[in-house]
Biopython code that builds the backbone (N, CA, C, O; Angstrom):
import numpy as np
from Bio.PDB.StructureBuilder import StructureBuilder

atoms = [
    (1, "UNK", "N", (129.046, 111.906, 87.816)),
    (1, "UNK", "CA", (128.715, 113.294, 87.992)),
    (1, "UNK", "C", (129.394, 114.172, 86.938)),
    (1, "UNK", "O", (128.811, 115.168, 86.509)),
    (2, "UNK", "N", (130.832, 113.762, 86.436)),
    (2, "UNK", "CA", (131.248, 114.679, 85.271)),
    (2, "UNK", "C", (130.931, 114.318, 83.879)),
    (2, "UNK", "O", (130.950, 115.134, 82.957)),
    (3, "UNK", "N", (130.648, 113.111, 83.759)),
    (3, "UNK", "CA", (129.995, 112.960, 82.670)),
    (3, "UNK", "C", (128.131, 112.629, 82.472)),
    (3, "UNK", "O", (127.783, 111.449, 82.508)),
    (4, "UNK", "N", (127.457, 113.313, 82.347)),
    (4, "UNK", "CA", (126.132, 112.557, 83.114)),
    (4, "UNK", "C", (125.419, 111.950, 81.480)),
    (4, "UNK", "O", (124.551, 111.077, 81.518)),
    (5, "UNK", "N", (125.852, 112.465, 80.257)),
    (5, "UNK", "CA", (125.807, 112.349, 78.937)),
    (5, "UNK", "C", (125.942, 110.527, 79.088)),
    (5, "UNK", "O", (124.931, 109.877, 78.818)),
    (6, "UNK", "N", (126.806, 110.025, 79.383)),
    (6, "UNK", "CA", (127.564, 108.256, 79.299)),
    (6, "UNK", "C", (126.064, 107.622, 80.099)),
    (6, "UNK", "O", (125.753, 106.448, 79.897)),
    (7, "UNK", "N", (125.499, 108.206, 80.691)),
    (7, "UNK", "CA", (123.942, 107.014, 81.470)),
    (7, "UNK", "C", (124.911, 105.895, 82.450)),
    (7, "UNK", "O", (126.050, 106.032, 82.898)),
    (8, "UNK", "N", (124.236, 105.107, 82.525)),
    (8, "UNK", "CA", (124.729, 103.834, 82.847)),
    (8, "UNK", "C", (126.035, 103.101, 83.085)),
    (8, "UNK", "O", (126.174, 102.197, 83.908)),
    (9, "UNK", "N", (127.291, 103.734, 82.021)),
    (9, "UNK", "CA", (128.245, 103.474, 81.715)),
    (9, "UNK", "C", (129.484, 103.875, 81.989)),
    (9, "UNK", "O", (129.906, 104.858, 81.380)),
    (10, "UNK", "N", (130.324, 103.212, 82.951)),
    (10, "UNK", "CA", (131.484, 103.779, 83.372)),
    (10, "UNK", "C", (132.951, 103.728, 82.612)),
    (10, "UNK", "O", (133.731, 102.800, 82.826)),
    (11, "UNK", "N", (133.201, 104.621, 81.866)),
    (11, "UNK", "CA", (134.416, 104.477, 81.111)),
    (11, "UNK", "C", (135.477, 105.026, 82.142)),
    (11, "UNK", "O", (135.586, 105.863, 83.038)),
    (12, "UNK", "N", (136.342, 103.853, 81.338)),
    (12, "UNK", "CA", (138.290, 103.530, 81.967)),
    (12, "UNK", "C", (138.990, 104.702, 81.340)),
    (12, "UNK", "O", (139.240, 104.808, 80.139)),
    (13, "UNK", "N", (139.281, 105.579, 82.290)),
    (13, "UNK", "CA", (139.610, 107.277, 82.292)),
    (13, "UNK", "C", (141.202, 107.025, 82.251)),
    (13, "UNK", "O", (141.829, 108.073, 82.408)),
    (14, "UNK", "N", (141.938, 105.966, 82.091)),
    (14, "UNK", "CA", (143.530, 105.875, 81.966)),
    (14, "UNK", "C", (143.607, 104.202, 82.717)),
    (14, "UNK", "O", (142.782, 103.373, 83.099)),
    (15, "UNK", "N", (144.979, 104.301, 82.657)),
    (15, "UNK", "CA", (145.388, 103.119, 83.250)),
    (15, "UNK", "C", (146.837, 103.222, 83.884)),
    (15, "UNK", "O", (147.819, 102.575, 83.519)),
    (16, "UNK", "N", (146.802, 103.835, 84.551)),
    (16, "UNK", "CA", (147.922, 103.926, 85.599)),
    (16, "UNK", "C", (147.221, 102.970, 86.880)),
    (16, "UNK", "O", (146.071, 102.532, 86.913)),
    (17, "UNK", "N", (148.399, 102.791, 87.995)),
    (17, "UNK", "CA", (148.068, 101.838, 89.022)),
    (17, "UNK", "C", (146.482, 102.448, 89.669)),
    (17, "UNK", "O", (145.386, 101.899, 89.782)),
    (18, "UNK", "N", (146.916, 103.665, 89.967)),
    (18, "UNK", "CA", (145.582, 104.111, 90.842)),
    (18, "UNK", "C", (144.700, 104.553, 90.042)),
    (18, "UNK", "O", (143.703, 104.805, 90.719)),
    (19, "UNK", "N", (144.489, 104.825, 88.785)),
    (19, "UNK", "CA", (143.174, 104.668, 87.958)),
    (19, "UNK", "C", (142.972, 103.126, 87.588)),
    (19, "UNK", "O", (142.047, 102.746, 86.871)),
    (20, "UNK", "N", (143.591, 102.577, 87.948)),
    (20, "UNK", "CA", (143.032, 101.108, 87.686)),
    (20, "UNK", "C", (142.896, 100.485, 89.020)),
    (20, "UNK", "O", (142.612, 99.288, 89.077)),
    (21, "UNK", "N", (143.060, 101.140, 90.046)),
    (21, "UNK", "CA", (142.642, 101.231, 91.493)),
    (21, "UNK", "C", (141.413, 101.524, 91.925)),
    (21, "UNK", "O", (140.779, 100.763, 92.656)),
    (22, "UNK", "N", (140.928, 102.774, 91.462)),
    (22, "UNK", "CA", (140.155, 103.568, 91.481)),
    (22, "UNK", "C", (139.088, 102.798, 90.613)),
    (22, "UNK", "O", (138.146, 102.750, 91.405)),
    (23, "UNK", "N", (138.752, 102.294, 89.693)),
    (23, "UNK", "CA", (138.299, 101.744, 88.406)),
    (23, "UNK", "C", (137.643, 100.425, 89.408)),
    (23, "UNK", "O", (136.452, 100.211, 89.632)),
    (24, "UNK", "N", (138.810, 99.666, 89.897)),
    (24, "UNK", "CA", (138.439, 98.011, 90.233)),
    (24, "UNK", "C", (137.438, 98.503, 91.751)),
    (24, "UNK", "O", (136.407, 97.852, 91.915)),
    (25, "UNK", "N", (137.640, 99.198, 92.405)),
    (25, "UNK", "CA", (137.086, 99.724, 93.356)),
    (25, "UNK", "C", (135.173, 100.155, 93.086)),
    (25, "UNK", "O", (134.133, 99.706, 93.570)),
    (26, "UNK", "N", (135.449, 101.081, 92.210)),
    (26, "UNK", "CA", (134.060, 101.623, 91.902)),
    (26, "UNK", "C", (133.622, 100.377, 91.308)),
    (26, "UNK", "O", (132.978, 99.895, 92.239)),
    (27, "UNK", "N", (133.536, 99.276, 90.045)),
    (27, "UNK", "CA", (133.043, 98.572, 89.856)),
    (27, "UNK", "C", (132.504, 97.474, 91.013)),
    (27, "UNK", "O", (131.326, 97.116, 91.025)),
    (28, "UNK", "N", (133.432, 97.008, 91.923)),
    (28, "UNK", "CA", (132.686, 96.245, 92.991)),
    (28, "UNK", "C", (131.945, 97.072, 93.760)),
    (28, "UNK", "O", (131.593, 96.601, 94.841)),
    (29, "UNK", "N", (131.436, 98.753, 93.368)),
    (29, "UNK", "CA", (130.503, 99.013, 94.888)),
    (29, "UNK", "C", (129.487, 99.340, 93.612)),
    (29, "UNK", "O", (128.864, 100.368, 93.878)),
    (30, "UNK", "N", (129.128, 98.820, 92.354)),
    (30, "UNK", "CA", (127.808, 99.116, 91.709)),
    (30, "UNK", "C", (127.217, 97.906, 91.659)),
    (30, "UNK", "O", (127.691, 96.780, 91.509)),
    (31, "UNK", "N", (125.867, 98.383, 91.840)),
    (31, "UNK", "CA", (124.849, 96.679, 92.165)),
    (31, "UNK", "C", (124.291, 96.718, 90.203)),
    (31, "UNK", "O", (123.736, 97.497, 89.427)),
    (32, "UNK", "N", (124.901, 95.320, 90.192)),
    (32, "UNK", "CA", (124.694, 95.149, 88.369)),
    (32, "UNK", "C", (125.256, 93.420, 88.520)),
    (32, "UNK", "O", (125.998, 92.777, 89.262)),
    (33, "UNK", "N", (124.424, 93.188, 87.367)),
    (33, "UNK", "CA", (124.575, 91.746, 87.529)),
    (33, "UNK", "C", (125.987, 90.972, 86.572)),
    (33, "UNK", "O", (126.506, 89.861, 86.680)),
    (34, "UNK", "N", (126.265, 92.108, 85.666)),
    (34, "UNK", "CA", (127.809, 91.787, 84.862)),
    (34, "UNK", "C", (128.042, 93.216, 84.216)),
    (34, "UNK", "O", (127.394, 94.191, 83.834)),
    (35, "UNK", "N", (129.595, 92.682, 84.339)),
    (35, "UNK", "CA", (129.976, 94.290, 83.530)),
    (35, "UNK", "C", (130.803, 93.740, 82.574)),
    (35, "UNK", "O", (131.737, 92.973, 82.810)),
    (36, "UNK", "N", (130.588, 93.982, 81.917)),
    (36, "UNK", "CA", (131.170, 94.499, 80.009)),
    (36, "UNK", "C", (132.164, 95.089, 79.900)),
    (36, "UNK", "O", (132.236, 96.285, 80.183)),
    (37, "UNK", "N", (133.074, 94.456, 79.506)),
    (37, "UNK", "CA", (134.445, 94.941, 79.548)),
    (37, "UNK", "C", (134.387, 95.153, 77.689)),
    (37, "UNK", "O", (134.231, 94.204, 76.921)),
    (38, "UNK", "N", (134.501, 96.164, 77.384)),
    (38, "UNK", "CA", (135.109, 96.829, 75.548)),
    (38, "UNK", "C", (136.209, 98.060, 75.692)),
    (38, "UNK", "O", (136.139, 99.289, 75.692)),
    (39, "UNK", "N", (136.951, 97.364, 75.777)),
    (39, "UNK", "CA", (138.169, 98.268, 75.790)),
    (39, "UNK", "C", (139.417, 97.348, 75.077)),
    (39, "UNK", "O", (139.545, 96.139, 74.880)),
    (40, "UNK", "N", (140.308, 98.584, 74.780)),
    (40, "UNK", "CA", (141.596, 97.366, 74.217)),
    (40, "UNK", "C", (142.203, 96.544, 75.233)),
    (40, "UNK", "O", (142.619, 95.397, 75.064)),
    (41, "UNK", "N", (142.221, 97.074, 76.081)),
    (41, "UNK", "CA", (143.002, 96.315, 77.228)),
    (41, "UNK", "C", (142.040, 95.206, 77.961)),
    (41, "UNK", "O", (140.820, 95.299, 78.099)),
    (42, "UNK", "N", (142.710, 94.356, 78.307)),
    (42, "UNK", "CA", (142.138, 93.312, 78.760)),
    (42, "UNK", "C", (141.990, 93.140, 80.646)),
    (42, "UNK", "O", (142.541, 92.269, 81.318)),
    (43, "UNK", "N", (141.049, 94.296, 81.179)),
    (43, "UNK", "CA", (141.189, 94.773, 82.030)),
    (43, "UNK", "C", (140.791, 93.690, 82.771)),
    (43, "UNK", "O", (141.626, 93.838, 83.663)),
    (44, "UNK", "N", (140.182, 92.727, 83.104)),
    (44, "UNK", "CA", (139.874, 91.569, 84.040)),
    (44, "UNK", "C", (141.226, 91.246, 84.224)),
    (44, "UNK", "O", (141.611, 91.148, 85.389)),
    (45, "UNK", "N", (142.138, 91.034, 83.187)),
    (45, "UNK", "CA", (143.607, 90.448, 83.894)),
    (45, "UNK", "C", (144.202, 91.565, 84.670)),
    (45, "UNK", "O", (145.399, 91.322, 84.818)),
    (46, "UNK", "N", (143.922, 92.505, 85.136)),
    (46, "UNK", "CA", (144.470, 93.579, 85.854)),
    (46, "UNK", "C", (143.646, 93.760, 87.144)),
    (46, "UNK", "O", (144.187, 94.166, 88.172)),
    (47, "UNK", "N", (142.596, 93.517, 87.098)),
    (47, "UNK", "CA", (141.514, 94.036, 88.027)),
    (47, "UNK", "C", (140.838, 92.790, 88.775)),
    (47, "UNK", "O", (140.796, 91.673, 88.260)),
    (48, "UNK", "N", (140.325, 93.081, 90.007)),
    (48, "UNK", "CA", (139.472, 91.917, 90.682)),
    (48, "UNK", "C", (138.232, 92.215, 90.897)),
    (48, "UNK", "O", (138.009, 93.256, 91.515)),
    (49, "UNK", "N", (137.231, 91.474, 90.496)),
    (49, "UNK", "CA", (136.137, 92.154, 90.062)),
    (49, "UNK", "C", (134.941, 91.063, 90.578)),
    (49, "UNK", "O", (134.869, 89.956, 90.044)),
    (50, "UNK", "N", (134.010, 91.465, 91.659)),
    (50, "UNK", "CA", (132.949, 90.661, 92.282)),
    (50, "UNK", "C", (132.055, 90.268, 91.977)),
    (50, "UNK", "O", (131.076, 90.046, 92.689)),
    (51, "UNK", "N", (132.224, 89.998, 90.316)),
    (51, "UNK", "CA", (130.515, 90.170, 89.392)),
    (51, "UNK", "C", (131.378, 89.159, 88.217)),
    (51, "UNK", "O", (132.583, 88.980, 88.040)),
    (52, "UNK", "N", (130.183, 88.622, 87.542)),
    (52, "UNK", "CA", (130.548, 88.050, 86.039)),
    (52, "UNK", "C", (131.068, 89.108, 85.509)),
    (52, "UNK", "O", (130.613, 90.209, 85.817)),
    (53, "UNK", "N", (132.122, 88.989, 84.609)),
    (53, "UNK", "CA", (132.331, 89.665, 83.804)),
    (53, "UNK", "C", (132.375, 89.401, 81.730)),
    (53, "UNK", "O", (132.814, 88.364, 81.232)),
    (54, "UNK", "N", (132.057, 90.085, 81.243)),
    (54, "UNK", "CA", (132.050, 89.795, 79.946)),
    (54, "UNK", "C", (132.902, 90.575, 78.825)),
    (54, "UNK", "O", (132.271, 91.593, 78.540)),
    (55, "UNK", "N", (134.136, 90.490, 78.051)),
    (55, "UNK", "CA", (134.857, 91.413, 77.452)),
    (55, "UNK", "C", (134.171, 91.441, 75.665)),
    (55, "UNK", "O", (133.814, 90.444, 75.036)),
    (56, "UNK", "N", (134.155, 92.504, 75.303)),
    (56, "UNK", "CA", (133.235, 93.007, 74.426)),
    (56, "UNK", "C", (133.964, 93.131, 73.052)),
    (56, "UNK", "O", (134.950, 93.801, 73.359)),
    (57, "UNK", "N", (134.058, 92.866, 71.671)),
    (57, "UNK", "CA", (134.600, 93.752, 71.175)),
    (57, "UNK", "C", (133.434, 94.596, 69.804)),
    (57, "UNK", "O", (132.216, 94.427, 69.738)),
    (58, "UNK", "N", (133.985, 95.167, 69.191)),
    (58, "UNK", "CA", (133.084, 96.030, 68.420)),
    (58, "UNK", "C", (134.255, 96.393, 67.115)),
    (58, "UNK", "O", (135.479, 96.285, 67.176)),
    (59, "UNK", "N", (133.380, 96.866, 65.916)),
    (59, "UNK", "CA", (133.644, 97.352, 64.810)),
    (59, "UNK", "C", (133.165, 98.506, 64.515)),
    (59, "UNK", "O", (131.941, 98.378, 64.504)),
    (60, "UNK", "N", (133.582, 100.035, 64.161)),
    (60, "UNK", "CA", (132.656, 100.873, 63.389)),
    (60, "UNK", "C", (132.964, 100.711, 61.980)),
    (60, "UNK", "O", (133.910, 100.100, 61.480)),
    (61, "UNK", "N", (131.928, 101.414, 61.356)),
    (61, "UNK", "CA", (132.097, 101.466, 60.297)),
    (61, "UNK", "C", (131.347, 102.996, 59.511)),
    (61, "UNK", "O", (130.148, 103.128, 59.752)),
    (62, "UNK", "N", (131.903, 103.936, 58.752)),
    (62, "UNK", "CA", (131.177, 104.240, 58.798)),
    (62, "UNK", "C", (129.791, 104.692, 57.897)),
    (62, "UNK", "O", (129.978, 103.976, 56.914)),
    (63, "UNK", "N", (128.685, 105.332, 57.648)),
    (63, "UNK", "CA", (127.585, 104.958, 56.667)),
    (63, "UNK", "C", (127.201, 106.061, 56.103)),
    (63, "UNK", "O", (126.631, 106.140, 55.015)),
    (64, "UNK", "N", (127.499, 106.961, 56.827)),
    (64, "UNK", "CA", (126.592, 108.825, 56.250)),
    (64, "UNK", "C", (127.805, 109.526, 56.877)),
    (64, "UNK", "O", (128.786, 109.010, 57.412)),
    (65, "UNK", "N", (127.497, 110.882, 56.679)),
    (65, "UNK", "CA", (128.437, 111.843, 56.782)),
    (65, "UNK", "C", (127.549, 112.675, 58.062)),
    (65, "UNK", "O", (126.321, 112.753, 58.064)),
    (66, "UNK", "N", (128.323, 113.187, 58.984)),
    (66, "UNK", "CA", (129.764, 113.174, 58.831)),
    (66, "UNK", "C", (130.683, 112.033, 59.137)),
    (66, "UNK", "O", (130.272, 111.229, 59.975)),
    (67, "UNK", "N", (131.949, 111.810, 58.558)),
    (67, "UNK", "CA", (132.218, 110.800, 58.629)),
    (67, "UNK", "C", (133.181, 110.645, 60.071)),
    (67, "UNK", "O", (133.756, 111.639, 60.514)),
    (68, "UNK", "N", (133.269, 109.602, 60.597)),
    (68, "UNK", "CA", (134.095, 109.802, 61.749)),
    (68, "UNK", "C", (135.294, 110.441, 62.088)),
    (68, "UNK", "O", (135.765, 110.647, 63.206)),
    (69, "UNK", "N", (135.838, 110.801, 60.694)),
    (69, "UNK", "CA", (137.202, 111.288, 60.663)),
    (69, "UNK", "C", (137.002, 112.953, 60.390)),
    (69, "UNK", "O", (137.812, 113.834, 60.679)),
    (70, "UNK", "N", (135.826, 113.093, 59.819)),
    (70, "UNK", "CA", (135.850, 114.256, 59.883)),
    (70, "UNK", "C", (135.252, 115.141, 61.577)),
    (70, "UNK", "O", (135.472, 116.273, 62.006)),
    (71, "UNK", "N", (134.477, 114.007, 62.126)),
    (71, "UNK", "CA", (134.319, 114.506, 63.210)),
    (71, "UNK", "C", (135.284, 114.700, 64.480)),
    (71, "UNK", "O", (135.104, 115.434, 65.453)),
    (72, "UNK", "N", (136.269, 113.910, 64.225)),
    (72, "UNK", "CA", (137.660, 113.891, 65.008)),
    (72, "UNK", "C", (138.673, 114.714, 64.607)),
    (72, "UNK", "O", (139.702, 114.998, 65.221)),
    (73, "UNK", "N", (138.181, 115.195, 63.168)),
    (73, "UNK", "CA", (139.262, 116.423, 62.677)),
    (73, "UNK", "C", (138.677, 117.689, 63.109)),
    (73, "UNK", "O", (139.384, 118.609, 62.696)),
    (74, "UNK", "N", (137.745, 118.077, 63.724)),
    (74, "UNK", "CA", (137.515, 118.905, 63.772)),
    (74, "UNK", "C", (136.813, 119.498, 65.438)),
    (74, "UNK", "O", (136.533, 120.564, 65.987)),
    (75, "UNK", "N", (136.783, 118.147, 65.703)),
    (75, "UNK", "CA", (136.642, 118.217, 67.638)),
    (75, "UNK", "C", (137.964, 118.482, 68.106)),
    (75, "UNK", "O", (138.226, 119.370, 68.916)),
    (76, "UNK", "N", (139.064, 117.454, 67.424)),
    (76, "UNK", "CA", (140.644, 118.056, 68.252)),
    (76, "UNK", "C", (141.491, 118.935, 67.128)),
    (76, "UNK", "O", (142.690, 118.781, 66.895)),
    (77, "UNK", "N", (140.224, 120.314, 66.194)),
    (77, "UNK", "CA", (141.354, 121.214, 65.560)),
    (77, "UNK", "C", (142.562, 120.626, 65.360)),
    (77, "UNK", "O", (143.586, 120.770, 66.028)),
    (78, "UNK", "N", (142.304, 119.693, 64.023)),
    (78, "UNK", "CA", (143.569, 119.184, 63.690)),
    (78, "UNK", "C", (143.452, 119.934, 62.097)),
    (78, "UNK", "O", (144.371, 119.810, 61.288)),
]
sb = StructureBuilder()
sb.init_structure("model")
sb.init_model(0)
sb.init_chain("A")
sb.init_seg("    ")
for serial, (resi, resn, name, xyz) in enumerate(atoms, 1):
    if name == "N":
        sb.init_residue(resn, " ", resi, " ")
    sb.init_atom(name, np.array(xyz, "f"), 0.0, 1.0, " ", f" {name:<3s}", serial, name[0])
structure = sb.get_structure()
């Protein structure tokens, strides 16, 4: 509901005990056949989770402008 932009996709909002409470919780009450773990942390070793799970990783890179750094310089007014 606060993000409705993400679709489908539930991003790991911190990692303290009860956001990773909160986190392992909501994933076992969504009907999905595996969830995709891409994060740095290796959240299956933290979490118990009622579904296959799969950990993801990824590369950017980037190709046209703007470039990622300029878009991060200027979203957090640095």
């Amino acid at each position: 509901e606060k993000y409705p932009h993400v679709g489908p996709l539930l991003p790991a909002m911190g990692y303290s005990k009860e956001q990773i409470h909160d986190l392992e919780i909501t994933i076992n009450k969504v009907d999905c056949e595996r969830v995709l773990f891409a994060t740095p942390i290796d959240l299956p070793k933290l979490v118990s989770i009622n579904k296959p799970t799969l950990r993801v990783c990824y590369e950017y890179r980037n190709h046209s402008r703007p470039l990622l750094e300029e878009v991060l310089i200027k979203r957090l007014n640095v």
